[in-house]
C-alpha positions, 0 to 999 in steps of 0.5 A, spaced: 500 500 500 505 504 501 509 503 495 503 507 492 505 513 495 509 518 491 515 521 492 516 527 497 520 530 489 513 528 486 509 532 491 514 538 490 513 537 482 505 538 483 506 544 486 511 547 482 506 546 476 500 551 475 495 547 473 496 541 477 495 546 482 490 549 482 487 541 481 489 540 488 487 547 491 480 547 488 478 540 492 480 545 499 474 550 498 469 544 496 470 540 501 470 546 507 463 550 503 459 542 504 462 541 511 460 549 513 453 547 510 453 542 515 454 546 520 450 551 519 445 547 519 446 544 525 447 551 529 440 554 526 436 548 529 440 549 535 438 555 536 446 558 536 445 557 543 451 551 543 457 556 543 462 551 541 458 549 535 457 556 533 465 558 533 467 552 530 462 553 524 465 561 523 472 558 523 470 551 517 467 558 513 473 563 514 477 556 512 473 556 505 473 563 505 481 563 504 482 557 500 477 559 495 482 565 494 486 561 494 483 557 489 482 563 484 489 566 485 491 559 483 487 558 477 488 566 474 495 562 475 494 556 471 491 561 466 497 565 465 501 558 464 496 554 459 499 550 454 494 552 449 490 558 449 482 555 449 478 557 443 470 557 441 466 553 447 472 551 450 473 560 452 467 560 454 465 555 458 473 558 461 470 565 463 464 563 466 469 558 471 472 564 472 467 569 473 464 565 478 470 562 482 472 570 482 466 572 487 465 565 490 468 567 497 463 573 498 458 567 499 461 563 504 464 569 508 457 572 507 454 565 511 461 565 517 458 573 518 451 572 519 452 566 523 457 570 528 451 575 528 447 570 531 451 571 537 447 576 539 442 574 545 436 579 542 431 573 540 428 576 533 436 579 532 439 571 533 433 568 528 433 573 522 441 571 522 440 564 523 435 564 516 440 568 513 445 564 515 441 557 512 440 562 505 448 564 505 450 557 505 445 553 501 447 559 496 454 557 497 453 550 495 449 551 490 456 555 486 460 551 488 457 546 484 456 551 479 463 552 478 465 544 479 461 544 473 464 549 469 471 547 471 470 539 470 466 541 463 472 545 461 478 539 464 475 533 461 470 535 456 475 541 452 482 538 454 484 546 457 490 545 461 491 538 460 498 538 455 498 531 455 490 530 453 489 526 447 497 524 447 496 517 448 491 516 443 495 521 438 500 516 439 496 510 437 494 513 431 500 516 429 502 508 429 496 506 426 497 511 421 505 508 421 503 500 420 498 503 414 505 506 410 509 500 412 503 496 409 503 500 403 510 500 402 510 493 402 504 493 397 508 497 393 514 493 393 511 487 389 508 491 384 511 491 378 510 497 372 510 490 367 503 488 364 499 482 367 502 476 363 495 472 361 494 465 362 495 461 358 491 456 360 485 459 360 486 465 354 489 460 349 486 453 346 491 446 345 489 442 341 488 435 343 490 430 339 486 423 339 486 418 343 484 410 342 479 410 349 478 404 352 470 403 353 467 404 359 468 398 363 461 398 365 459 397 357 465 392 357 463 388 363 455 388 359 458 386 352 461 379 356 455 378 359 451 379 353 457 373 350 456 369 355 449 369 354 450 366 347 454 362 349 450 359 354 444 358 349 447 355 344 450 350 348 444 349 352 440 344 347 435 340 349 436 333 350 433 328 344 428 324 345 427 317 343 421 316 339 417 311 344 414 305 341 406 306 338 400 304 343 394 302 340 392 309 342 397 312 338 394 315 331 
């Protein structure tokens, strides 16, 4: 399991590449605005009245608030740093990730003051900064899906800041394309500029010469029985007779 793990200059080169960067900071502000929303959710049927709750759900958000900066400082940066600057739909989808990365931090900010808000002993005050509490985080949530979209759109579908998207397929079509030309150079390597010699066989006709043929040896076989049935009829004779002596009866 162990031997799985990457090297500590692997962990180093991450970091040093902007692209992979950003991919590891943006899962930060993900994972903390579902956890905050889990939290906030959590103080608002309590009422704000389980301090540790409270304090600790404004610390999970100041934490999202930070690392979505973070996260959109990283990504202006991989932007800077593409390979391939994106074009048509790709660009698109591209400016709308980063417009609502840009602002996302308000949001969750938003969701950590008024749940600080609720703080306040005042009754009325406390429950009006709970409801808007609950709203800043469901709203959080949903963004952060929305940017998630965007950017999974833009990574897997478009291939934006994956220098090595496609290479592997390239490559086998460039192998492909190598055994068809192998293929062809082979196929023009038997080929001649000589014209097809006809078949003699078939284009031109031999003359056969006449042969004696023997009977077919069911006729033979017939003729020596039809012989052999004269022979019997002729030596098949009926014996003679003696002439009796004459009766009285007798003419």
């Amino acid at each position: 399991m162990f031997d799985n793990l990457p090297s500590f200059n692997e962990v180093l080169q991450s970091f040093e590449d902007p692209q992979r960067m950003h991919a590891i900071v943006v899962h930060l502000p993900i994972a903390l605005t579902l956890l905050g929303f889990v939290l906030t959710l959590g103080v608002t049927l309590t009422g704000s009245k389980v301090s540790g709750l409270r304090w600790t759900t404004v610390f999970v958000l100041l934490l999202a608030t930070l690392s979505a900066l973070w996260a959109s400082a990283t990504g202006e940066d991989a932007e800077h740093h593409l390979p391939i600057k994106p074009t048509g739909i790709a660009a698109e989808v591209l400016v709308k990730h980063e417009a609502l990365a840009q602002w996302f931090w308000v949001s969750v900010a938003a969701t950590g003051f008024f749940v600080l808000l609720s703080a306040v002993r005042v009754t009325w005050f406390r429950s009006v900064a709970l409801v808007f509490a609950l709203l800043a985080s469901i709203v959080s949530v949903g963004w952060v899906a929305a940017i998630g979209h965007h950017g999974g759109e833009m990574v897997y579908r478009h291939s934006v800041g994956v220098p090595s998207a496609g290479t592997e397929h390239d490559h086998d079509d460039d192998k492909r394309d190598d055994k068809d030309k192998y293929k062809d150079a082979d196929k023009d390597k038997y080929k001649t500029d000589t014209p097809p010699v006809k078949d003699k066989d078939k284009d031109v006709e031999t003359p056969v010469k006449d042969k004696e043929v023997d009977p077919p040896v069911k006729d033979k076989a017939l003729d020596d029985r039809k012989k052999g049935n004269e022979k019997d009829d002729s030596e098949r004779k009926l014996p003679e007779v003696e002439p009796k002596d004459k009766t009285i009866f007798d003419p």
